[in-house]
C-alpha positions in Angstrom: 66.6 -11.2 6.8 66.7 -13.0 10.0 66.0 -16.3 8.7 69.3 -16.4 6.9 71.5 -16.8 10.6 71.2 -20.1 12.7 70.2 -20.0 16.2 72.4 -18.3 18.8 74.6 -20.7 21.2 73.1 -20.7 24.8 76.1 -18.8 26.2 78.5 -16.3 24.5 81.9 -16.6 26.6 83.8 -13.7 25.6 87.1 -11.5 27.7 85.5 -8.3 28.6 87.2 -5.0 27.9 88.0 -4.2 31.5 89.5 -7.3 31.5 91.2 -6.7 28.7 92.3 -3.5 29.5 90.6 -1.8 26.5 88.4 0.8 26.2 84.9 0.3 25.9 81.2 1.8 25.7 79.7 2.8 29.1 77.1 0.4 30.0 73.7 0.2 31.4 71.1 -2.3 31.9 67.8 -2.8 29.4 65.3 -1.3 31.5 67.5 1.7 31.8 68.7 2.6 28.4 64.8 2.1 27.4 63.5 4.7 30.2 66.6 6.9 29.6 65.6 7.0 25.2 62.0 7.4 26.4 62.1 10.6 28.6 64.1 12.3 25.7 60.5 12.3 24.1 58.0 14.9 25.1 55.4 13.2 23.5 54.3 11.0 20.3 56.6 11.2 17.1 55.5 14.4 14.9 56.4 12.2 12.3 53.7 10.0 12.5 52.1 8.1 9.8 48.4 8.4 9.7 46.7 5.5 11.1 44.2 4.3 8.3 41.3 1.5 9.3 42.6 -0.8 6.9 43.6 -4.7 8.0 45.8 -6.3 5.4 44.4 -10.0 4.9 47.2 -12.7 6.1 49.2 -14.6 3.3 48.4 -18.1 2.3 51.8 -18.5 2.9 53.1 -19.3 7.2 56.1 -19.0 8.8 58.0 -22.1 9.3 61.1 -22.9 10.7 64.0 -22.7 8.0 65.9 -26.1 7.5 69.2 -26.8 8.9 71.6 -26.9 6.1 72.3 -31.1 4.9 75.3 -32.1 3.3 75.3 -31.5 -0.4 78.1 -30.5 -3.1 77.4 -27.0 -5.9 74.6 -28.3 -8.4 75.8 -28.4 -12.4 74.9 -25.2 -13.9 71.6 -25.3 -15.7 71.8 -21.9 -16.7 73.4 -18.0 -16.4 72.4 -15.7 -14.0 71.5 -12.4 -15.1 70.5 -9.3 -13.6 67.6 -8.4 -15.4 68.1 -4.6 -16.1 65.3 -1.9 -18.1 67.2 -1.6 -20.7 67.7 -5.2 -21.6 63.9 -6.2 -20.4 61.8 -7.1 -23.7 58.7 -4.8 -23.8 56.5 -7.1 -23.4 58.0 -8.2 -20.2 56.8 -7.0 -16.7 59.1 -6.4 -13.9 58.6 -8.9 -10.4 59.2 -6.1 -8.6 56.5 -3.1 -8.4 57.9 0.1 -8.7 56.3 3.2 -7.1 57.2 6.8 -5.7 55.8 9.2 -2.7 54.4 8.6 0.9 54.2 5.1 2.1 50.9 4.6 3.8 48.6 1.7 4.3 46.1 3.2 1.2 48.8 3.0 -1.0 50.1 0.0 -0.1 47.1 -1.5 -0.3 46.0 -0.1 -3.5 49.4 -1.8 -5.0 47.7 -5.3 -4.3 51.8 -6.0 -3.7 51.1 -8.3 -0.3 51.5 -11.6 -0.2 51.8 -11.3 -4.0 54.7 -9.9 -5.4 57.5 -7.6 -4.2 57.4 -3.8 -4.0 59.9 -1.1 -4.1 58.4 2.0 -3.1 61.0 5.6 -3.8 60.9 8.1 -1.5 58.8 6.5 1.2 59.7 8.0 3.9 62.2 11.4 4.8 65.5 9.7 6.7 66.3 13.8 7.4 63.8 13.5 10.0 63.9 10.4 10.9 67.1 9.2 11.4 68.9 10.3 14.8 72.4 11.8 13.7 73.0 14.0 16.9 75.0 12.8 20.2 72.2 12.0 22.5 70.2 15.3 22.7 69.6 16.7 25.5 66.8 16.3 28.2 63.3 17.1 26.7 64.0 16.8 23.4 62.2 14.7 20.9 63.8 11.3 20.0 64.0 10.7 16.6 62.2 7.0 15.5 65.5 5.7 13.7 68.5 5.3 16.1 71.6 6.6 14.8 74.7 4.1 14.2 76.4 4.7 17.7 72.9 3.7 19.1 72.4 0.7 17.2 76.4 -0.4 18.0 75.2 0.5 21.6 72.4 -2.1 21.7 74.8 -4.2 20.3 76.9 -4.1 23.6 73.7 -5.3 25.9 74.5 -8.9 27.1 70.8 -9.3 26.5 70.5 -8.2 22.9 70.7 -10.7 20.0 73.4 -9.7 18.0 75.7 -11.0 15.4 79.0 -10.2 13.1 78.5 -11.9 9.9 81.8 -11.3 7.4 82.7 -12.9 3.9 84.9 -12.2 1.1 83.0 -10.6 -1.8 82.5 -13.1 -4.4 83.0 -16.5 -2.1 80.1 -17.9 -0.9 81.6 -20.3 1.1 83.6 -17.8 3.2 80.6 -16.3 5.1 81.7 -16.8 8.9 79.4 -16.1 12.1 80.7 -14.6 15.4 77.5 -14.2 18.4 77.5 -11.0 20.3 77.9 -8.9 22.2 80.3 -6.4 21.3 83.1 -5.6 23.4 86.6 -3.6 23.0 88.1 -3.9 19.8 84.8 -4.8 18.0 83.2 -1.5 19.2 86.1 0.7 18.6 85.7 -1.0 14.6 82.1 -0.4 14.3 82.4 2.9 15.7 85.5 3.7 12.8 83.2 2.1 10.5 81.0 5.2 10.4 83.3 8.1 11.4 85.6 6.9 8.4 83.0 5.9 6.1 81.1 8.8 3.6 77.8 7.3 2.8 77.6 8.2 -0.8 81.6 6.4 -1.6 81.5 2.6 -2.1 85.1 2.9 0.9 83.8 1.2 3.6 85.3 3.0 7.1 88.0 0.4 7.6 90.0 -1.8 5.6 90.6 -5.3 6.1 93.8 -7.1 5.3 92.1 -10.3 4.4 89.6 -8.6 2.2 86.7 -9.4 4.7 83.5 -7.6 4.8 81.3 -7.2 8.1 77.8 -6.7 8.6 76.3 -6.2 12.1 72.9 -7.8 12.6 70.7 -6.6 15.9 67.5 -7.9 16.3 64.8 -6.2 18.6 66.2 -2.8 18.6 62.6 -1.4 18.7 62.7 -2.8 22.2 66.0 -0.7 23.2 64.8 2.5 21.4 61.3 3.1 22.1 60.5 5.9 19.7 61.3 3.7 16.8 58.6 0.8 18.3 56.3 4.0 18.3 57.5 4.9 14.3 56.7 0.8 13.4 52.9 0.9 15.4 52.1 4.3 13.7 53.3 3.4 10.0 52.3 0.1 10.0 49.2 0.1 12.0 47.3 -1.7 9.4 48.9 -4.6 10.1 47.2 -7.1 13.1 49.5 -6.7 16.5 49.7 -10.1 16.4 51.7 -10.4 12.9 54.4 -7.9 14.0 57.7 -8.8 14.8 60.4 -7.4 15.7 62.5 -4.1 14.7 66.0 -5.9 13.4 69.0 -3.2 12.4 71.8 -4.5 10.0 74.9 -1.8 9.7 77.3 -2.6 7.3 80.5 -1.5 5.5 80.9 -1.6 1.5 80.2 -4.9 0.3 79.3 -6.1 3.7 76.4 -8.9 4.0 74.7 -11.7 5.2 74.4 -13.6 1.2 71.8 -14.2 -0.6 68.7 -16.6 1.3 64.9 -16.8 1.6 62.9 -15.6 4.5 59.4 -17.2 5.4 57.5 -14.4 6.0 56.5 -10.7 5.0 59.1 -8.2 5.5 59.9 -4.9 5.0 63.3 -3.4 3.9 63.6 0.3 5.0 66.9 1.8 3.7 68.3 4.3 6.9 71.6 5.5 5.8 73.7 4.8 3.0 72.7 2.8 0.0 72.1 -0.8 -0.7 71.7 -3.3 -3.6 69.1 -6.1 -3.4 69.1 -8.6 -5.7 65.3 -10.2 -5.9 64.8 -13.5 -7.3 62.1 -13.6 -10.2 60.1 -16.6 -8.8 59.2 -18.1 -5.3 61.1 -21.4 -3.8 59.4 -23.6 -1.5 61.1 -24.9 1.7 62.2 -28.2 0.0 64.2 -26.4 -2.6 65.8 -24.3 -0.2 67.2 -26.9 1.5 68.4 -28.9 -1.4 70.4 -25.7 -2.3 71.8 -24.0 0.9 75.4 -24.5 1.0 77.1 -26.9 3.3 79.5 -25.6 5.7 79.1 -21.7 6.5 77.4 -20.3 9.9 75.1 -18.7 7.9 72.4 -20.3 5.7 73.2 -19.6 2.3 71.5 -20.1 -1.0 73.8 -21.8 -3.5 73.9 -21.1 -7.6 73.8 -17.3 -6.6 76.7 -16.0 -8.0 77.8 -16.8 -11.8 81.6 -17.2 -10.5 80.6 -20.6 -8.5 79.9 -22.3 -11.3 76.4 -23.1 -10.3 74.1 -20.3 -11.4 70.5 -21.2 -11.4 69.3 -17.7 -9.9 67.5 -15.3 -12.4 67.0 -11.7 -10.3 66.3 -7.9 -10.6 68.7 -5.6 -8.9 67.7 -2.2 -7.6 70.0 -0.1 -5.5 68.4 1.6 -2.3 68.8 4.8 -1.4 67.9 6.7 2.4 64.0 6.7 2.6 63.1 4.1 -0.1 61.5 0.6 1.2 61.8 -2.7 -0.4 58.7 -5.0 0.5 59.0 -9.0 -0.4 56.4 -11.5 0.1 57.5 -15.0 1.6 59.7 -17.3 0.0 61.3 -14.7 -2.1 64.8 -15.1 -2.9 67.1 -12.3 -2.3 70.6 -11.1 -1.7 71.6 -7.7 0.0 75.1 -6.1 -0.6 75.7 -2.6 1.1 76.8 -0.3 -1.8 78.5 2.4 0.0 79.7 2.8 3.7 77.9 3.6 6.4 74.9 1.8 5.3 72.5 1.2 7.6 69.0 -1.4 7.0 65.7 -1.4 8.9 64.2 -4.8 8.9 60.5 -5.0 9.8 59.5 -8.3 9.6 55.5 -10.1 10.1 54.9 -13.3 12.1 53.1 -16.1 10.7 53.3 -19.2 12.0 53.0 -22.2 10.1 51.3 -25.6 10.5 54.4 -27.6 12.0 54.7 -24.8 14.8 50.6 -24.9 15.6 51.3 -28.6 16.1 54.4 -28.1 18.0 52.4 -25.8 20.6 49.2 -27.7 20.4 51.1 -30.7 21.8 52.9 -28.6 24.5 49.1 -27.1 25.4 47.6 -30.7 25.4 50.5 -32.7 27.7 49.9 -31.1 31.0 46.0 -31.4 30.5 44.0 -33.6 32.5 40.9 -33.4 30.0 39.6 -36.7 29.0 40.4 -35.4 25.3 43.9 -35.3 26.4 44.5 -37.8 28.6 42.4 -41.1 26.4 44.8 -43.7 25.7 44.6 -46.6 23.3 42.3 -49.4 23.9 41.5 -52.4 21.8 39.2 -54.3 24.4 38.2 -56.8 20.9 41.8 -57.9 20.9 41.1 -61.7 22.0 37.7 -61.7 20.2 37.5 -65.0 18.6 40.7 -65.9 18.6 43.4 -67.3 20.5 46.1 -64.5 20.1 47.9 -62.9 17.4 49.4 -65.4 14.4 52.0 -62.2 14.0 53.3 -60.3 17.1 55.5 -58.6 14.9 53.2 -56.7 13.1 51.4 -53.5 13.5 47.9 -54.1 11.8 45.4 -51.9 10.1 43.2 -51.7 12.7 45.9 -51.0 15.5 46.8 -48.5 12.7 43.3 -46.7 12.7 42.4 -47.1 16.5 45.5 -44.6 16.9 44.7 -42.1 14.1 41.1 -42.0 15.5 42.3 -41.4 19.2 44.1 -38.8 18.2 42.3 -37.1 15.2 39.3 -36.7 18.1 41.7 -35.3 20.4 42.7 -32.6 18.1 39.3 -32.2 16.7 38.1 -31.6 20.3 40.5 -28.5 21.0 40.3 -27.1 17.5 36.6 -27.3 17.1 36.0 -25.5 20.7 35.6 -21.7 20.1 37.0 -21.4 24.2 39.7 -23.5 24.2 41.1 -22.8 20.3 40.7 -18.8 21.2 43.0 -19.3 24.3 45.7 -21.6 22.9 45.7 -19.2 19.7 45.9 -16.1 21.4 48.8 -17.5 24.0 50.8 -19.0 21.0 51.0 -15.9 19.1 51.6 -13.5 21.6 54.4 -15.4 23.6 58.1 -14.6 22.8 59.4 -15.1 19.9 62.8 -15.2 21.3 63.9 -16.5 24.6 63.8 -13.0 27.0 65.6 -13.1 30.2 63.7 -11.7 32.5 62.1 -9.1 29.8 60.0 -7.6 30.6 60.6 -6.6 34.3 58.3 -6.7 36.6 57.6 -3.2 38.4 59.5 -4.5 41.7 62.9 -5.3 39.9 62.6 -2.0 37.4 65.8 -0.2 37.3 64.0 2.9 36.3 67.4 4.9 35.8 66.8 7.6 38.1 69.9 8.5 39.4 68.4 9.4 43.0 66.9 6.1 43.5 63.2 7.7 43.8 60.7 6.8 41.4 56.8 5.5 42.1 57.4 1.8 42.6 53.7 1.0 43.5 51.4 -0.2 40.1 48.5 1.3 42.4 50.0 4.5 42.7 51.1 4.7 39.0 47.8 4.1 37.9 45.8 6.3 39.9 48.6 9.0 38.8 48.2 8.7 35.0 43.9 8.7 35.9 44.4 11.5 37.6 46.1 13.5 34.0 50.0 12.9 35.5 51.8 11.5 33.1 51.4 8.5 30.9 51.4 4.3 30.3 53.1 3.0 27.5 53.4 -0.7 26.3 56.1 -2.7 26.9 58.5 -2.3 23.6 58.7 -6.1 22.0 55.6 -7.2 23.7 52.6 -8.7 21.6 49.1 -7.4 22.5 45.5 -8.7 21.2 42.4 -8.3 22.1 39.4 -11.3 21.4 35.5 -12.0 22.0 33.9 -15.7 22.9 31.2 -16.8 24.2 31.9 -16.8 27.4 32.8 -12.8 27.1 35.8 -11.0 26.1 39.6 -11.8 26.4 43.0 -10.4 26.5 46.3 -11.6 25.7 49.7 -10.5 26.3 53.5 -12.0 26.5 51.2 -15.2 26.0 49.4 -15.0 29.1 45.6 -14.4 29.1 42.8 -12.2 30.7 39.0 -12.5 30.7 36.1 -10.2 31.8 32.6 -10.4 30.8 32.2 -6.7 31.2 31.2 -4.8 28.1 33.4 -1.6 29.4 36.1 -3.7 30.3 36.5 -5.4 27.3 36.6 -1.7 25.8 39.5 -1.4 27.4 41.2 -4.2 26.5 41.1 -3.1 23.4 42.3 0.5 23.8 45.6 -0.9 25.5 45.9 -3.0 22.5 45.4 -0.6 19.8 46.9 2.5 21.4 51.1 2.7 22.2 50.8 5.8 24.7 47.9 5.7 27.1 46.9 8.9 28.5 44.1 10.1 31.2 41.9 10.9 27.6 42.6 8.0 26.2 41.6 5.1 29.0 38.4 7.2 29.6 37.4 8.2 26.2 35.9 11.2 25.6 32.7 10.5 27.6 34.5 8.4 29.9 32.7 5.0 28.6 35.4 3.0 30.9 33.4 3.7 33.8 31.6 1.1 35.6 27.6 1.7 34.3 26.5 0.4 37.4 28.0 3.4 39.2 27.7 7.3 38.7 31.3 7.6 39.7 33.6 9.0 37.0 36.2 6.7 38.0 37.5 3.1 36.3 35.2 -0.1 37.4 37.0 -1.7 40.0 37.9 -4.6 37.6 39.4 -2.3 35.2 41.7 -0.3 37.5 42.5 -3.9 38.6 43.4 -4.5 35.2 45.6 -2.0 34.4 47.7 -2.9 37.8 48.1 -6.0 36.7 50.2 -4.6 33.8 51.8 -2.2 35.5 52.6 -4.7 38.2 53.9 -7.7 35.5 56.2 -4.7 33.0 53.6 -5.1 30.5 52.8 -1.3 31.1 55.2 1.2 32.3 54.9 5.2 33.5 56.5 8.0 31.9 56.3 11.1 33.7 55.2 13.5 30.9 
């Protein structure tokens, strides 16, 4: 869904509501709000998935950029729209979208043979009554539900450092969509707070009403990373998915007939419905980058597919619409068309989406990677030493030859082909490019000596030494950094580990061991660094403590935010 909204402006200059003299939502920093949601949680979700050893292979298809919208007027109508329903489907024909019913899980999903393919709708995937936080907070000790209520999600939505986004249209004009950057302040929270306390989630009346017929969706990316136990709820259900491939937890709340218009994403995703119901319309064939840009509208904020709607007078769209209720999940390969309309108020959308980075971005980083290098692969320039040969100069200055032509694409096809073809140095640019940030991060995550930990006495243990000794010793536990990607990888030279796109290296079998159990395990415990013989250790040593080198290790993280301690 994310790939529908153009990038966020570098500042958002907006009155606050003290200013204002409104009233507002109390505020507290990241790092609080995420250790405050944490320690409600007495340990790991009872609601987990089970974890199945099954690794989905990667679409054909990679993320790219999407297009900025280019001038262009509404195409001539080729032909109607229609929404293709059972009842009026020939016999003969088979639905795009797969249909199934019960327990999502990575067998079933699987089994499907739905990804990277074809879309998949799956009933009654998952139980929003245990799920979904509806209560006021809880209380201290109690277990966190994985889905953050609405006045959560409106809460993330008032952090200067989250990226959200009011997107509003009036139902049935495509060229009315209108954009407004976060975050939420005064009036907008009071709305979005009225919007569920006035809504009923089975009545298409949204909670407020609008006298220019607008409709408002509210679009927070990276909520995982403000509510913990719903990062924990993605790692468990969709640990068959690599790390690496995982995005980011995005929320979109919206009132009846709120959002963001129909548009085409690049990559995997998954549509979980939370609350209320929605209706997706899902185009019945793939469009490739080039046609997406040839038909987003010129003009609106938002990038917008044009010949959607029939009233435009330029339908060319031929879709399948399926109405969503709590607990069902929509899956849709790349490039899929599609267009989500909340159907009742109070409806709230889960947006799980996978990375995959395409060619142009590879190229992109590869040049960043190569500039600063003083390697003679980088650093060659373009000779032609045979210039004068046998001749007196050039007969046409003005022109670039063939062979000037082919010196260059040699020079730099052999510089490319040096980096690429190196096991070592195409592991380390790989592994930094697709665990960096996705998104630009102010100072996310914190390092352990600017942590506001959110204890109201000030006391905490601010030493990474310290911490991890505790948590070795059975006191408490480490958890990863929320929005963070972690992978683990094995070259020649030994074993490597990657993280926020920086890079660590060992040629230790046991450390390498671990490198992996930080990267496949959310919570780490005493247990779970040791393993249940304690095969961490350093074999050299008939201590039952941590090599040196892995201790060190885990400082490190603890030291950079990439780790943090939860007194359990």
């Amino acid at each position: 869904m994310a790939a529908a909204i153009v990038d966020p402006p570098d500042e958002a200059a907006a009155p606050t509501a003290a200013a204002a003299g409104r009233p507002t939502m109390r505020r507290e920093s990241s790092e609080r709000r995420r250790r405050r949601t944490r320690r409600r949680a007495t340990g790991p979700s009872a609601t987990r998935a089970a974890s199945l050893a099954w690794v989905c292979a990667t679409s054909a298809s990679g993320w790219a950029p999407p297009p900025a919208p280019i001038g262009r007027g509404r195409r001539p109508s080729r032909r109607s729209r229609r929404a293709a329903t059972a009842e009026e489907r020939p016999a003969e024909e088979e639905p795009r979208v797969a249909e199934s019913r019960g327990d999502f899980d990575a067998s079933s999903f699987a089994a499907s043979g739905c990804w990277g393919r074809r879309p998949l709708l799956v009933r009654g995937a998952f139980d929003p009554s245990s799920l979904l936080d509806d209560s006021d907070g809880g209380g201290e000790g109690e277990e966190a539900p994985p889905w953050p209520s609405w006045e959560d999600v409106v809460d993330v939505a008032t952090d200067e450092d989250s990226e959200s986004r009011i997107v509003s249209h009036v139902p049935g004009d495509p060229s009315s969509f209108e954009l407004r950057w976060g975050p939420l302040d005064g009036d907008d929270v009071d709305d979005w707070l009225a919007k569920a306390s006035g809504a009923d989630e089975g009545s298409d009346e949204g909670g407020n009403e609008r006298d220019d017929g607008r409709r408002e969706t509210l679009v927070i990316n990276d909520v995982d990373r403000y509510h913990p136990p719903l990062a924990d709820w993605i790692h468990e259900t969709f640990s068959f998915l690599p790390n690496w491939r995982m995005d980011d937890g995005q929320i979109s709340l919206a009132e009846a007939g709120g959002g963001i218009g129909p548009h085409v994403d690049s990559y995997d995703v998954f549509l979980i419905q939370m609350s209320g119901r929605r209706r997706w319309e899902v185009g019945t064939k793939t469009i490739d980058a080039r046609e997406e840009r040839e038909r987003t509208l010129e003009g609106p904020d938002v990038r917008i597919l044009d010949g959607w709607d029939a009233e435009d007078g330029g339908a060319v769209e031929s879709f399948e619409s399926h109405v969503l209720d709590p607990g069902d999940v929509l899956y849709l390969p790349p490039r899929v068309p599609h267009c989500g309309t909340a159907a009742t108020g109070k409806c709230a959308t889960l947006s799980v989406g996978c990375r995959a980075p395409s060619a142009a971005e590879l190229t992109s980083k590869l040049a960043e990677a190569l500039s600063p290098s003083i390697e003679e692969h980088a650093v060659g320039r373009y000779e032609d030493p045979d210039l004068l040969d046998g001749a007196a100069g050039a007969t046409d200055p003005g022109e670039l030859t063939a062979e000037a032509k082919e010196r260059a694409r040699t020079l730099l096809l052999d510089s490319l082909t040096s980096m690429v073809r190196d096991d070592e140095r195409w592991d380390e640019f790989f592994g930094r490019c697709v665990t960096e940030p996705k998104r630009v991060r102010s100072g996310y995550p914190a390092p352990l000596d600017e942590r506001d930990d959110g204890d109201e006495d000030g006391e905490g243990r601010d030493d990474a030494t310290s911490i991890v000794r505790d948590v070795l010793n059975g006191e408490g536990a480490l958890y990863r950094a929320e929005g963070v990607a972690f992978a683990h990888s094995r070259v020649n030279s030994g074993a490597r580990f990657y993280a926020n796109g920086e890079r660590w290296s060992t040629t230790r079998d046991a450390v390498a061991e671990l490198y992996r159990t930080v990267c496949n395990n959310r919570r780490l415990r005493r247990e779970t660094l040791l393993g249940p013989s304690g095969d961490v250790r350093d074999a050299a040593s008939p201590s039952s403590e941590l090599a040196p080198e892995a201790v060190s290790f885990l400082e490190e993280l603890v030291a950079a935010g990439l780790l943090y301690d939860v007194e359990e």
